[in-house]
Backbone as ProteinMPNN parsed JSONL, in Angstrom:
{"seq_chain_A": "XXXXXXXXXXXXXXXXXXXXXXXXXXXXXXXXXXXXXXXXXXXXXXXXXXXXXXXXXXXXXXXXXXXXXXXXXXXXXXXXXXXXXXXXXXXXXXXXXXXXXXXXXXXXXXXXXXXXXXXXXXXXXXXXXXXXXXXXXXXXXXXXXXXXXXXXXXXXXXXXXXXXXXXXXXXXXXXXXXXXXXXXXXXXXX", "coords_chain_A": {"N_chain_A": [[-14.478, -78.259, -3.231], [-14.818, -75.126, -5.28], [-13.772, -74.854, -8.447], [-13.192, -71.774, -8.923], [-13.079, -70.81, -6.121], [-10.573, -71.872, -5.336], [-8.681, -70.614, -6.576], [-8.565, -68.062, -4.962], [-7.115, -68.879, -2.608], [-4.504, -68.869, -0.659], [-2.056, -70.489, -1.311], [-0.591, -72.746, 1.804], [1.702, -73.149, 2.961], [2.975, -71.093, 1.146], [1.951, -69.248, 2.502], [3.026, -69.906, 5.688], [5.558, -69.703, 5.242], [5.875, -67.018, 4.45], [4.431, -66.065, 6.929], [5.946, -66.341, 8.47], [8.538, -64.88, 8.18], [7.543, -62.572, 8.091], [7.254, -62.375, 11.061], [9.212, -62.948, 11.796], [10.645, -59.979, 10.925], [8.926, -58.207, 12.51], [9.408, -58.533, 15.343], [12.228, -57.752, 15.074], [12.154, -54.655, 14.562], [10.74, -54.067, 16.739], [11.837, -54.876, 18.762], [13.983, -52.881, 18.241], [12.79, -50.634, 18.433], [12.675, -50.352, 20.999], [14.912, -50.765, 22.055], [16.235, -48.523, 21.145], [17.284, -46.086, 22.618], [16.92, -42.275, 23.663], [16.805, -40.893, 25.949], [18.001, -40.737, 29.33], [18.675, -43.333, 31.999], [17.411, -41.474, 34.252], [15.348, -40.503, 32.657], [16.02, -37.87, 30.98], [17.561, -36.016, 28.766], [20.94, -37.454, 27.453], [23.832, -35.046, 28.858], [25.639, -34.725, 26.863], [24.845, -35.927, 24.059], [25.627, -39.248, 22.087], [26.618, -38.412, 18.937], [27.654, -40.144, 17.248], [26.598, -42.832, 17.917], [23.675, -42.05, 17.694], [23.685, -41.619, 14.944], [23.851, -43.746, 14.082], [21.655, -45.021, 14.635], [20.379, -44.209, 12.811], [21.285, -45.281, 10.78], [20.906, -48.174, 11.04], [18.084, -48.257, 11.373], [17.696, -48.063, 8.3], [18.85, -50.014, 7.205], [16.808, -51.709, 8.48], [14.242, -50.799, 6.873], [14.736, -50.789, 4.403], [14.699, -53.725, 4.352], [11.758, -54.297, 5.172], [10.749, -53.081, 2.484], [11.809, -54.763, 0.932], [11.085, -56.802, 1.4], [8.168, -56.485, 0.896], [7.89, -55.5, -1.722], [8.602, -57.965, -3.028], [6.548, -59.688, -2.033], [4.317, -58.267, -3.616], [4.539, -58.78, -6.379], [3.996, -61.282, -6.473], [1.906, -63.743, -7.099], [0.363, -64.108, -5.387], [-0.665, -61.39, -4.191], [-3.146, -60.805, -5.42], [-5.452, -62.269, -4.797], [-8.312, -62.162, -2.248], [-7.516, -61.971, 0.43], [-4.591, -61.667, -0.205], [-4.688, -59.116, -1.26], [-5.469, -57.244, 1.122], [-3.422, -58.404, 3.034], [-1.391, -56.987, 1.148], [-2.035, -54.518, 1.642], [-1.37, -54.066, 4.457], [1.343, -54.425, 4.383], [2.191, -52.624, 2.32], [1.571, -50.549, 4.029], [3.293, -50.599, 6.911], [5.812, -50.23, 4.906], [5.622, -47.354, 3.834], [5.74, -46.389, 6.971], [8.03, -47.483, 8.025], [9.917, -46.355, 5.929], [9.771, -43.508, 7.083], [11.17, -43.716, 9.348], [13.818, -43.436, 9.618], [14.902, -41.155, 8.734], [14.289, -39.436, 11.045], [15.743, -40.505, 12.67], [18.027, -39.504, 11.91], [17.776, -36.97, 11.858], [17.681, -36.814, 14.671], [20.459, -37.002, 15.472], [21.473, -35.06, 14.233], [20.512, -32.583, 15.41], [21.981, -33.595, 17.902], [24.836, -32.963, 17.514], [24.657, -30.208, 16.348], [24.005, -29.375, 18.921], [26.207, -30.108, 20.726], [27.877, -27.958, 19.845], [26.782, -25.839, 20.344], [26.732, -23.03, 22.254], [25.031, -20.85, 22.988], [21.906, -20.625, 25.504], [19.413, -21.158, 24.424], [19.099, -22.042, 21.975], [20.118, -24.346, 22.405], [18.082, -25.301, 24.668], [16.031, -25.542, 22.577], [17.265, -27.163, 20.725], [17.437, -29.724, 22.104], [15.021, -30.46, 23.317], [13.587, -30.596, 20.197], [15.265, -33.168, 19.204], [14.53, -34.898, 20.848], [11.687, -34.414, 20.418], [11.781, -35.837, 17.965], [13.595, -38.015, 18.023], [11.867, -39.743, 19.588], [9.504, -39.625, 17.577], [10.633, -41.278, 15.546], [10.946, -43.768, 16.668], [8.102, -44.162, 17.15], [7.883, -44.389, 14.885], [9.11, -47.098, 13.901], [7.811, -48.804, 15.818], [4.726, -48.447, 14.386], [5.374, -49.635, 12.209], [5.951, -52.387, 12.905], [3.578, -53.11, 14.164], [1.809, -52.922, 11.982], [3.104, -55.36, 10.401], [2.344, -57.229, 11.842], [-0.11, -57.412, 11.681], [-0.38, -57.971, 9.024], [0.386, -60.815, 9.229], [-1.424, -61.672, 10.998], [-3.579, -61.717, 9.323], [-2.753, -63.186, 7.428], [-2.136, -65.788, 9.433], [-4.995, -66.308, 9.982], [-5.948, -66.809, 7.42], [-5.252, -69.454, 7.015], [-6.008, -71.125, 8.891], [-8.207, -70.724, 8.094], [-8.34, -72.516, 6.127], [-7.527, -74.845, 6.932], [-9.552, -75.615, 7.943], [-11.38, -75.769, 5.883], [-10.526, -78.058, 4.853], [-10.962, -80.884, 5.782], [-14.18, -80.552, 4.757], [-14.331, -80.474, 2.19], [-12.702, -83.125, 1.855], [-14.812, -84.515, 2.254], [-16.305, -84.082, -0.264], [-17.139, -85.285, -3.309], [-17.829, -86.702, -6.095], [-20.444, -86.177, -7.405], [-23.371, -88.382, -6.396], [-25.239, -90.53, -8.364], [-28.764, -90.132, -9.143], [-31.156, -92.409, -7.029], [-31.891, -95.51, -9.712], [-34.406, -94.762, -12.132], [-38.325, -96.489, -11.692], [-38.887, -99.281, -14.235], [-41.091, -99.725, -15.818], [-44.518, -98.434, -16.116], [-46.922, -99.093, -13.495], [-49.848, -100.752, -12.603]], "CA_chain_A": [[-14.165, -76.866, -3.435], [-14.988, -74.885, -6.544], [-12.097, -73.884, -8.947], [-12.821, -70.537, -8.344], [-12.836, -70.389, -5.217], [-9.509, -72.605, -4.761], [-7.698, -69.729, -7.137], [-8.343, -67.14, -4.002], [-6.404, -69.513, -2.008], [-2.914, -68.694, -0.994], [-1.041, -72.289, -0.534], [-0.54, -73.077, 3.387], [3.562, -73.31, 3.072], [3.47, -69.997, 0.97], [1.196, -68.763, 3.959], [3.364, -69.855, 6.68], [6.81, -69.104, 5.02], [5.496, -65.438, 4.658], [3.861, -65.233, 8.208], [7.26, -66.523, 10.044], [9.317, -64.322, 7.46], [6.869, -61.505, 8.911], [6.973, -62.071, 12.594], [10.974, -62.366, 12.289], [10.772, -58.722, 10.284], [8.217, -57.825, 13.23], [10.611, -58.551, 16.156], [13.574, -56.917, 14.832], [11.639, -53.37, 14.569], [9.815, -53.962, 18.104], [12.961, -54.656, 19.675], [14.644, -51.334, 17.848], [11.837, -49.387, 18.711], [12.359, -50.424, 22.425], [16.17, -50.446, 22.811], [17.056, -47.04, 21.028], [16.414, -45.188, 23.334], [17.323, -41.029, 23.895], [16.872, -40.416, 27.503], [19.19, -41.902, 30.18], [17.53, -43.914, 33.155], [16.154, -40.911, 34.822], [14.635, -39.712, 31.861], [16.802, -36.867, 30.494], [18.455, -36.128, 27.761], [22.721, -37.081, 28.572], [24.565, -33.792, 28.244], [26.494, -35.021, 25.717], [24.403, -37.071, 23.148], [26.417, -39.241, 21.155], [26.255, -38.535, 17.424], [28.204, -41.426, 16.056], [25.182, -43.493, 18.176], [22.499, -41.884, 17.167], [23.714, -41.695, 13.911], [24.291, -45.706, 14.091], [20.02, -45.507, 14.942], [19.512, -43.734, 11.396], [21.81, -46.534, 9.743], [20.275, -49.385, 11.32], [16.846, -47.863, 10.859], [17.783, -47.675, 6.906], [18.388, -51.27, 6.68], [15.504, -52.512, 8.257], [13.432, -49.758, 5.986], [14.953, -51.374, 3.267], [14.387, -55.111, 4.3], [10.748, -54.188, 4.661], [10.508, -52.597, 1.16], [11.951, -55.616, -0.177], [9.276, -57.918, 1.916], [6.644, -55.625, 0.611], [8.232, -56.007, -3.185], [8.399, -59.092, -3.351], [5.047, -59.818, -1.915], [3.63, -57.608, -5.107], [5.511, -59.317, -7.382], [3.77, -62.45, -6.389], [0.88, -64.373, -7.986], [-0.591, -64.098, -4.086], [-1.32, -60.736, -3.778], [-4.351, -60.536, -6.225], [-6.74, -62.871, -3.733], [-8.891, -61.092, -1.768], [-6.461, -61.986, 1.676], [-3.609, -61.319, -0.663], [-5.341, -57.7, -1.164], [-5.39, -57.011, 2.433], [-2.037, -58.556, 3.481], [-0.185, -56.276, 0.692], [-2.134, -52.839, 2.103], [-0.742, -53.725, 5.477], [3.072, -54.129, 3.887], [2.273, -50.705, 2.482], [1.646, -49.294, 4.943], [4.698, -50.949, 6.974], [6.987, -49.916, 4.292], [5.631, -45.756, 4.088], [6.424, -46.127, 7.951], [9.408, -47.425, 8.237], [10.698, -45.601, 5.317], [9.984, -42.484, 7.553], [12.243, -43.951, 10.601], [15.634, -43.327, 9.432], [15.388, -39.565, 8.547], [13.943, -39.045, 12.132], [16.608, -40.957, 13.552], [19.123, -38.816, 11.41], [17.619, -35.633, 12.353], [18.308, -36.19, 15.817], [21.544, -36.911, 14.782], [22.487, -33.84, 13.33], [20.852, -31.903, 16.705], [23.311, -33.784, 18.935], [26.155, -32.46, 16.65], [24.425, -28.931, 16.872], [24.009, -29.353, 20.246], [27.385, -30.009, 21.279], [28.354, -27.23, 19.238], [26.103, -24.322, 20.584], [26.882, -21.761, 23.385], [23.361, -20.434, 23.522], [21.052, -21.613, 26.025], [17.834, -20.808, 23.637], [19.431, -22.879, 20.955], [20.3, -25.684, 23.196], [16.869, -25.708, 24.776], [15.19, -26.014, 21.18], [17.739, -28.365, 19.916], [17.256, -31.119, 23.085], [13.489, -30.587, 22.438], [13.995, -31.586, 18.739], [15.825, -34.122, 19.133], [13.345, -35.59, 21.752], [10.754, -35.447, 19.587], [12.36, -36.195, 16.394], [14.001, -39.773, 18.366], [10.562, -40.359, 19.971], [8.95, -40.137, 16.309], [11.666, -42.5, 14.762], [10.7, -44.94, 17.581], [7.01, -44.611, 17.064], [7.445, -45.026, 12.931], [8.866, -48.524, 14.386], [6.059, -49.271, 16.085], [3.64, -48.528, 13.862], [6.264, -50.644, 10.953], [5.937, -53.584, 13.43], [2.619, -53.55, 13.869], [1.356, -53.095, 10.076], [3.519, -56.384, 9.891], [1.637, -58.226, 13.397], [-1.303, -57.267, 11.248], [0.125, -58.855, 7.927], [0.844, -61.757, 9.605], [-2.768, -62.459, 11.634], [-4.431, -61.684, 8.323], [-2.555, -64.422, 6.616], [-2.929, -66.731, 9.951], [-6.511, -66.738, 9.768], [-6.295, -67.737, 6.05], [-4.354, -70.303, 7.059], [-6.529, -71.605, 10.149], [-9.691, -71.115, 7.028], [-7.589, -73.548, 5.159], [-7.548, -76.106, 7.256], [-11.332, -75.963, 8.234], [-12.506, -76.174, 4.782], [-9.678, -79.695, 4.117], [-12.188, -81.936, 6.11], [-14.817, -80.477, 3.935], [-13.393, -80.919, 1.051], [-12.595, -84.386, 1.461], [-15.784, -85.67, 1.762], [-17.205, -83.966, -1.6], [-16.548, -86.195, -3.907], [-17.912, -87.022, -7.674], [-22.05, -86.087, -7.072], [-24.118, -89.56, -6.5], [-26.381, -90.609, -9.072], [-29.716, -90.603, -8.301], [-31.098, -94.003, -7.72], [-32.846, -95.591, -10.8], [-36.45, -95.134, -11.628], [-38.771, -97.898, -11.918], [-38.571, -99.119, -15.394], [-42.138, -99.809, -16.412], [-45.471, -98.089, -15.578], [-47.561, -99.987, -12.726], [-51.253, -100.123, -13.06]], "C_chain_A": [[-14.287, -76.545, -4.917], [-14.023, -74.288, -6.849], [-11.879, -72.694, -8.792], [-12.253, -70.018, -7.581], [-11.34, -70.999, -4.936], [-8.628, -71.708, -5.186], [-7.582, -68.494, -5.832], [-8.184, -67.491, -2.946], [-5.035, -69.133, -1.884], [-2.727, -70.233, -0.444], [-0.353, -72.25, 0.887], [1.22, -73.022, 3.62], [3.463, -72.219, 2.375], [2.979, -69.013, 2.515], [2.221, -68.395, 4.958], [4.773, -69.822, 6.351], [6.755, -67.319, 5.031], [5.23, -64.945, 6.265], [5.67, -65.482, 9.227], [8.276, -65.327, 8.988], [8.873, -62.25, 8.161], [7.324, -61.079, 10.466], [8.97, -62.053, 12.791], [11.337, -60.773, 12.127], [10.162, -57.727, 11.752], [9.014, -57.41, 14.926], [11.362, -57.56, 15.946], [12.9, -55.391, 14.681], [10.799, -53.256, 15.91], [11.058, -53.685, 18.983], [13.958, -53.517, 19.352], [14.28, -50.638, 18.229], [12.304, -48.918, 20.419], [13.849, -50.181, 23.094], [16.936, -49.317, 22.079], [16.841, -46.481, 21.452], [17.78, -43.473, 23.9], [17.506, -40.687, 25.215], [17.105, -41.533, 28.168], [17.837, -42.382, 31.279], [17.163, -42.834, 33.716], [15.475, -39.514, 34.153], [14.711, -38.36, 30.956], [17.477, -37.322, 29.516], [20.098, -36.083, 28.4], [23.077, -35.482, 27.722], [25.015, -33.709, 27.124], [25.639, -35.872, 24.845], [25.418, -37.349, 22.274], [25.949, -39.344, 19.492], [26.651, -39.687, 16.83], [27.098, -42.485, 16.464], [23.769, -43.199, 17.832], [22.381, -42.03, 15.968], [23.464, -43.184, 13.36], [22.439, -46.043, 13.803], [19.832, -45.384, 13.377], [20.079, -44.581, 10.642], [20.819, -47.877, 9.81], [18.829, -49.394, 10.851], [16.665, -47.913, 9.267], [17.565, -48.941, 6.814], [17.266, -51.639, 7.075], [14.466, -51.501, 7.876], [13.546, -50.659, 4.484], [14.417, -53.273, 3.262], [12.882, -55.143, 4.23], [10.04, -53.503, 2.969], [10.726, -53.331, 0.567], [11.101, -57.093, 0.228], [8.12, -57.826, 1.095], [6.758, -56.093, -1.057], [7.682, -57.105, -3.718], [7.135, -60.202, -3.609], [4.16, -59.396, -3.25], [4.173, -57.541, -5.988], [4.741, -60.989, -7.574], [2.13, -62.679, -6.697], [-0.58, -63.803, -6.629], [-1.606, -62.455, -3.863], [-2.649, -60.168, -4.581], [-5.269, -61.447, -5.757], [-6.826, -62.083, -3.239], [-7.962, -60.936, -0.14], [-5.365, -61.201, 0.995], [-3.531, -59.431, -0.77], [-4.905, -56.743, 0.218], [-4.282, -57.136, 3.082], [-1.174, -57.014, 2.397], [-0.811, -54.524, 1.129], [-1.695, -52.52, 3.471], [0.735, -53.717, 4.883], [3.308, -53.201, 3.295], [2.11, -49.996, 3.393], [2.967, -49.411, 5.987], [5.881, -50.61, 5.876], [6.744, -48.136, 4.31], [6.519, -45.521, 5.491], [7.42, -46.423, 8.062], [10.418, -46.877, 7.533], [10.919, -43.964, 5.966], [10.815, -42.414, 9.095], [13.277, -43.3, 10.375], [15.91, -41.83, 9.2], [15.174, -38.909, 9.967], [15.289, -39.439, 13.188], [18.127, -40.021, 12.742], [19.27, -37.667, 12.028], [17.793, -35.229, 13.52], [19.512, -36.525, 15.988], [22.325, -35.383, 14.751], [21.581, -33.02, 14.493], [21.37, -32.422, 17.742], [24.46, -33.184, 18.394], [25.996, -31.157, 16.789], [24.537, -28.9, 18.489], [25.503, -28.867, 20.846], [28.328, -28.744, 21.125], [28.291, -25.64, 19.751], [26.354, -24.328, 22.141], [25.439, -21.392, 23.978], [22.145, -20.93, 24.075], [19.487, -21.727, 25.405], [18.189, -21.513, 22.667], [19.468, -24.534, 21.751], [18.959, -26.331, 24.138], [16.278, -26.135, 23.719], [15.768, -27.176, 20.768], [17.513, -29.522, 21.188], [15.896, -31.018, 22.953], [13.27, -31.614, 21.411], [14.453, -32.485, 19.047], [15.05, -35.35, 20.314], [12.204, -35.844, 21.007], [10.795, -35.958, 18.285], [12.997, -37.885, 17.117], [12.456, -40.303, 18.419], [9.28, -40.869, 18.527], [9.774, -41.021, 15.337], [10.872, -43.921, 15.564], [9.519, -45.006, 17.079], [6.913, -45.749, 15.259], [8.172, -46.526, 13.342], [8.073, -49.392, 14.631], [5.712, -49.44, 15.168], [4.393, -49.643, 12.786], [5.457, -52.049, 11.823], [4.184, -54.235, 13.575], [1.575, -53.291, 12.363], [1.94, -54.408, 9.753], [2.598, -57.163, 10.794], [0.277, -58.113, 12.283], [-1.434, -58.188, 9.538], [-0.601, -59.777, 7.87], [-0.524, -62.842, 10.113], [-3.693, -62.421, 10.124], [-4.004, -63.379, 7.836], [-2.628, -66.277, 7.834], [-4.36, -67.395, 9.82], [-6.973, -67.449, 8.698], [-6.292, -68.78, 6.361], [-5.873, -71.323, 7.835], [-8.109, -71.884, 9.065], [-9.449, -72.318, 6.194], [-8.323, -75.15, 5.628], [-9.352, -75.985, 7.854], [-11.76, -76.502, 6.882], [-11.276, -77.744, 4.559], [-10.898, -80.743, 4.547], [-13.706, -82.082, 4.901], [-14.908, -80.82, 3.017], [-13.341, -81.863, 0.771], [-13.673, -85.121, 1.603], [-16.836, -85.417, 0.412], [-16.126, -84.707, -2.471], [-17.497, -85.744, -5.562], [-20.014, -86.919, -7.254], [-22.481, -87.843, -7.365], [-24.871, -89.434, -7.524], [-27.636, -90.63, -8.322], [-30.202, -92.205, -8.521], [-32.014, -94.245, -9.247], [-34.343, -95.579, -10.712], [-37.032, -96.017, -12.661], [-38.78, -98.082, -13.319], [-39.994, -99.284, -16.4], [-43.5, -98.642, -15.359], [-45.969, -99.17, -14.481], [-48.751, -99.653, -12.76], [-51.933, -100.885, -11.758]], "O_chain_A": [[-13.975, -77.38, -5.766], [-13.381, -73.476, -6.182], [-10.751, -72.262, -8.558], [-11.357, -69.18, -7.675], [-10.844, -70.349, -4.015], [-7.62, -71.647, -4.481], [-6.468, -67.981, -5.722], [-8.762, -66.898, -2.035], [-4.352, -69.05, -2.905], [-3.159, -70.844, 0.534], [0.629, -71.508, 0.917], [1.682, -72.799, 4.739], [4.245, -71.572, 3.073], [3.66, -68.325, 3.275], [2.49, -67.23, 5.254], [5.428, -69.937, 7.387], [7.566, -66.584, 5.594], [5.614, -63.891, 6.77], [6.201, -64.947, 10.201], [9.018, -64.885, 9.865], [9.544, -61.265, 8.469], [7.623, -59.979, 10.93], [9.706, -61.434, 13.56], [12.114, -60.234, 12.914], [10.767, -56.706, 12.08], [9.106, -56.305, 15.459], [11.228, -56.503, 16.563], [13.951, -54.756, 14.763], [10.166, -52.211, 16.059], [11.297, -52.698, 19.68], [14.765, -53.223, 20.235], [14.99, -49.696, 18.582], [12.319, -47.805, 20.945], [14.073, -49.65, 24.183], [18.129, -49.136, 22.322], [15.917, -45.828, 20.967], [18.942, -43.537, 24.302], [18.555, -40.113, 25.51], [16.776, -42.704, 27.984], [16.662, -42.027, 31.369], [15.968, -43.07, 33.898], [15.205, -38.373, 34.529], [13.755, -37.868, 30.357], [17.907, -38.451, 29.282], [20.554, -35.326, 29.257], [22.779, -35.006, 26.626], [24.856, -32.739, 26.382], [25.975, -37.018, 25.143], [26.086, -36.488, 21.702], [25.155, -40.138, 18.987], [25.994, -40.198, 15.922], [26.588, -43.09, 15.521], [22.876, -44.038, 17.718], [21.323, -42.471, 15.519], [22.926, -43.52, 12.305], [21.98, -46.926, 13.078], [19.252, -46.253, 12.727], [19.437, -44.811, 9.617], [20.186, -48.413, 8.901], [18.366, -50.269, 10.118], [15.505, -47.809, 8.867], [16.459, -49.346, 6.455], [16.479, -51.973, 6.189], [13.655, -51.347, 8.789], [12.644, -51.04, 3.739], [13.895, -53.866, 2.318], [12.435, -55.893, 3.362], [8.868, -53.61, 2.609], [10.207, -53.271, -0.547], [10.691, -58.043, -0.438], [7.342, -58.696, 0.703], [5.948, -56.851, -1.591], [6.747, -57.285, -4.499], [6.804, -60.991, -4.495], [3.408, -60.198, -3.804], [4.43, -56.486, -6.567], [4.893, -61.709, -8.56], [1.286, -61.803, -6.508], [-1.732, -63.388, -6.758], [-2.784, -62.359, -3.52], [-3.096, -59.063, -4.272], [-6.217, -61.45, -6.542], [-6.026, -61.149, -3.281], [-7.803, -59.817, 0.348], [-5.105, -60.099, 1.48], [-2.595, -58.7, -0.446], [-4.165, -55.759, 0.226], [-3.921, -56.177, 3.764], [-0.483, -56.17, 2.967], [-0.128, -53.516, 0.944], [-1.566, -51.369, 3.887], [1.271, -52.623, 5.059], [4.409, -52.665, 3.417], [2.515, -48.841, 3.521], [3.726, -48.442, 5.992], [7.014, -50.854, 6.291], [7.683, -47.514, 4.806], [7.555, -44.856, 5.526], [8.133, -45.445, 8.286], [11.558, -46.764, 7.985], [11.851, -43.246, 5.604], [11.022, -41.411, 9.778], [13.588, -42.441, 11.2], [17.009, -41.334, 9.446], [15.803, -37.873, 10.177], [15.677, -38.82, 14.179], [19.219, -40.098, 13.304], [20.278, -37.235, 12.588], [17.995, -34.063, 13.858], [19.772, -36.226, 17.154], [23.387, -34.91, 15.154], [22.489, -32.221, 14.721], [21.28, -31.71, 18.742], [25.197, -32.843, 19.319], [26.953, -30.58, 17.305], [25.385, -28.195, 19.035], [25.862, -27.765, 21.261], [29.247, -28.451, 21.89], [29.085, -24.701, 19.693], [26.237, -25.232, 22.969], [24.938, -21.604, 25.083], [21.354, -21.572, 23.383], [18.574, -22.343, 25.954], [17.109, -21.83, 22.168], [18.831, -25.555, 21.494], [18.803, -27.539, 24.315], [15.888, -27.299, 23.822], [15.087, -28.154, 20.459], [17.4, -30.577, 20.563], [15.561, -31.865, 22.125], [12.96, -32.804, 21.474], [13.451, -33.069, 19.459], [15.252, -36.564, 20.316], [11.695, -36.951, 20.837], [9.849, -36.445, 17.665], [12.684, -38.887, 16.474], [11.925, -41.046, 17.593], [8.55, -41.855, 18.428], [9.251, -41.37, 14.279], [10.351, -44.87, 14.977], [9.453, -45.986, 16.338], [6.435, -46.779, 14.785], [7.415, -47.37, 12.864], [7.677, -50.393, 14.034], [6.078, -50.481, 14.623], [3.704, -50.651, 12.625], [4.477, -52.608, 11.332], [3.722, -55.327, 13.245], [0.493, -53.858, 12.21], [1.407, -54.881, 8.75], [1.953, -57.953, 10.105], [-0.336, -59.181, 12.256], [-2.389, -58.836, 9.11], [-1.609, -59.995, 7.198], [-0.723, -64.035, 9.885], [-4.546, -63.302, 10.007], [-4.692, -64.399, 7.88], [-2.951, -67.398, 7.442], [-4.711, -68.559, 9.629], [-7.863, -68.299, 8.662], [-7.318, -69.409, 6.101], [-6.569, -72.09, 7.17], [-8.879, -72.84, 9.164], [-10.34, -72.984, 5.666], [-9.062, -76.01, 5.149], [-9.961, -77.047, 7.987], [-12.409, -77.543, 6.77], [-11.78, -78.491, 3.721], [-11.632, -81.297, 3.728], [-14.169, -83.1, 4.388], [-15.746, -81.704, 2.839], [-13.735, -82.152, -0.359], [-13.688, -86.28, 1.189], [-17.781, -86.129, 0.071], [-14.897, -84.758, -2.433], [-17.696, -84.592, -5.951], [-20.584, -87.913, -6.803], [-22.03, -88.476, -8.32], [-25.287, -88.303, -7.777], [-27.72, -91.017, -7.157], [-29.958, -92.982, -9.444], [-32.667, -93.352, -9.786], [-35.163, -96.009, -9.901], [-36.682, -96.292, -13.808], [-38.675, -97.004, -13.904], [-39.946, -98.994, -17.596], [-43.337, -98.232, -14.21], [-45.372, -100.243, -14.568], [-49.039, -98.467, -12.918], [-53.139, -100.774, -11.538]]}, "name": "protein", "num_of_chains": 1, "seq": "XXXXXXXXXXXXXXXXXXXXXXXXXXXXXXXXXXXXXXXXXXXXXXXXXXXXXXXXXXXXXXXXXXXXXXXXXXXXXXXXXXXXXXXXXXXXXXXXXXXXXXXXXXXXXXXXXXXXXXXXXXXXXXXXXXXXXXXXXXXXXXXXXXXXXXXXXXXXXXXXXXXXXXXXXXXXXXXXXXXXXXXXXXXXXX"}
């Protein structure tokens, strides 16, 4: 391997401490996405939404907003992300950190129309606000998603490095120190 090329190497243990550090980050926003959920089993909004629960979504949603921002940090802080993988991995953890930084206000906002809700008399208010708040949860959930997979995407980027790694080791070990060529003859022959 040429020195060059070995510098746009990420190291196989930074690799695979990042990709499992990923797919744990990845999880925990798949499985948020999937168990906050607004409408009861047959698909309605409950009469009553509770605010202190929904509100709980826009908390929870904050920290893991924040744990990806400090994934993403850290990552571009590090020697790694100036390889050309490294490149690519840190424009998916931007983009996972924009989204999930836009979870938690969505999950607030329907928040604060369960609190209206409960509040209002008027059935033209109370139609609009269960609306809102339908698609203001439903877009909290998606900016999950999309968080989770900007990380799934991370994660296969930096697999593949990984999986390039070990192809080129075999390689590798059989270049060695260039052969001489053999000697040439030492006199003329006539």
């Amino acid at each position: 391997m040429k020195p060059d090329f070995q510098r746009d190497l990420i190291p196989s243990d930074d690799a695979l401490h990042l990709i499992g550090a990923l797919n744990v980050m990845k999880d925990k926003l798949l499985n948020a996405a999937q168990q906050w959920e607004l409408l009861d089993e047959t698909g309605h909004v409950p009469a009553a939404p509770s605010y202190p629960a929904l509100l709980q979504h826009a908390i929870d949603a904050q920290g893991l907003s924040r744990d990806v921002l400090q994934l993403t940090a850290d990552f571009a802080e590090s020697p790694h992300h100036t390889t050309r993988v490294g490149d690519t991995v840190l424009k998916h953890l931007a983009t996972a950190a924009t989204m999930s930084s836009h979870a938690a206000p969505h999950f607030a906002e329907t928040a604060e129309c369960a609190l209206t809700l409960a509040r209002s008399a008027n059935p033209t208010d109370q139609h609009y606000l269960t609306n809102r708040m339908v698609i203001d949860h439903a877009s909290a959930r998606a900016f999950l998603r999309r968080t989770s997979e900007s990380l799934r995407d991370a994660a296969k980027e930096l697999d593949d490095h990984v999986g390039f790694q070990r192809f080129l080791t075999p390689l590798t070990r059989k270049e060695g120190p260039p052969t001489p060529p053999p000697p040439r003859p030492g006199g003329r022959h006539r």
